[in-house]
N, C-alpha and C positions, 0 to 999 in steps of 0.2 A: 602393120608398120613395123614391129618389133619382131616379127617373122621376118621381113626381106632383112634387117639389120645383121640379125644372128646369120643366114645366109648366104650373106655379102663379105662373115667373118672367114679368116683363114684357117683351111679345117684343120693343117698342119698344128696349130696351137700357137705358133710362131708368132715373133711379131716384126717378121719380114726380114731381120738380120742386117746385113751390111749392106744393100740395098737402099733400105729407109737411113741409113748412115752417110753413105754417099751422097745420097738427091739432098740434104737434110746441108750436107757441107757444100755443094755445088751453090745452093739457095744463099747462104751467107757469104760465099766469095761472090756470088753477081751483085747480092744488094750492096756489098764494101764497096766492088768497084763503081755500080751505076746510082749509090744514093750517099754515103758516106765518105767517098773520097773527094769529090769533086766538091761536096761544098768544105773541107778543111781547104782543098786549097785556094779556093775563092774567099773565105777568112783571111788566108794567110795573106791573098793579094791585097783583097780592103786594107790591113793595117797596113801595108806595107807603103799602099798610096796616102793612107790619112799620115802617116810620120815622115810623108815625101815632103808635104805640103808645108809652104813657110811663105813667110810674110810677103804682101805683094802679088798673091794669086790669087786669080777668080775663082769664087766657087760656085757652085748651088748647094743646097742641103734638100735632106731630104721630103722637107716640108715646103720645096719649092721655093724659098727666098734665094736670091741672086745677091752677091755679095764678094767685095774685097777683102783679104786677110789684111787686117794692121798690126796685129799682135798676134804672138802664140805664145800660149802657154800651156803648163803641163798634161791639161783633160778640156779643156778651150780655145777655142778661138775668140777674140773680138773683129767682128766681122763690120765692115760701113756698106750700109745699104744703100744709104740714100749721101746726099753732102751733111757730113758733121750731123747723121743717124747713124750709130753703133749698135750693134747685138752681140752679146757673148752666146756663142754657141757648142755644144758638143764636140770634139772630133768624132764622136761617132754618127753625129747627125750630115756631116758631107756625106753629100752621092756620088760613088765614083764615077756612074755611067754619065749623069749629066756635067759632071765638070769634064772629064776628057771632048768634051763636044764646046764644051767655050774655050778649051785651050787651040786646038787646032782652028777655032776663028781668030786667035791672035796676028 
C-alpha cells in the first residue's frame, strides 16, 4: 500500500505549483457563489419580511400555529389564535413561505 502511495508521488519533488493554486481558488469561488451567497441573501430576505409585518396580518409560524398579529413589539409578536387566545411569539419564529400563501387567499 505504501508503495503505490510513494509512486503516485510527484517525482519532480513539486507540489504541483500554480496549478494546485488555481483549482484550490476556482473550489472557493463556486462554493461562495452556490453555497454562501445565496443563503445571506435569503437571511437578508427573511428579516426583511419579519420587519414588514405589523399589526392585523396573518401569519403562520414556524411551528405551524395560524394566527393574527395584535401587537408588535420589539423581538414579539402577540398573536390571537383562537377568539380572546393570545400567544406571544418570536419574530423569528414566522415562516415566510407559509404566510405569503395566506396572504394571496386574502
Amino acid at each position: 500500500m505504501i508503495q503505490h502511495v510513494i509512486l503516485m508521488a510527484n517525482p519532480e519533488g513539486g507540489g504541483g505549483g500554480p496549478e494546485q493554486l488555481i483549482f484550490l481558488v476556482l473550489i472557493l469561488v463556486v462554493f461562495y457563489f452556490f453555497m454562501i451567497r445565496p443563503q445571506m441573501k435569503k437571511a437578508k430576505e427573511q428579516k426583511k419580511f419579519r420587519e414588514s409585518i405589523g399589526k392585523g396580518d396573518r401569519i403562520v409560524t414556524v411551528g405551524g400555529i395560524h394566527g393574527k398579529i395584535i401587537d408588535v413589539e420589539e423581538q414579539t409578536f402577540i398573536v390571537e389564535v383562537l377568539d380572546q387566545t393570545r400567544l406571544r411569539v418570536e419574530k423569528t419564529a414566522v415562516s415566510m413561505e407559509n404566510t405569503t400563501t395566506l396572504a394571496d387567499k386574502k
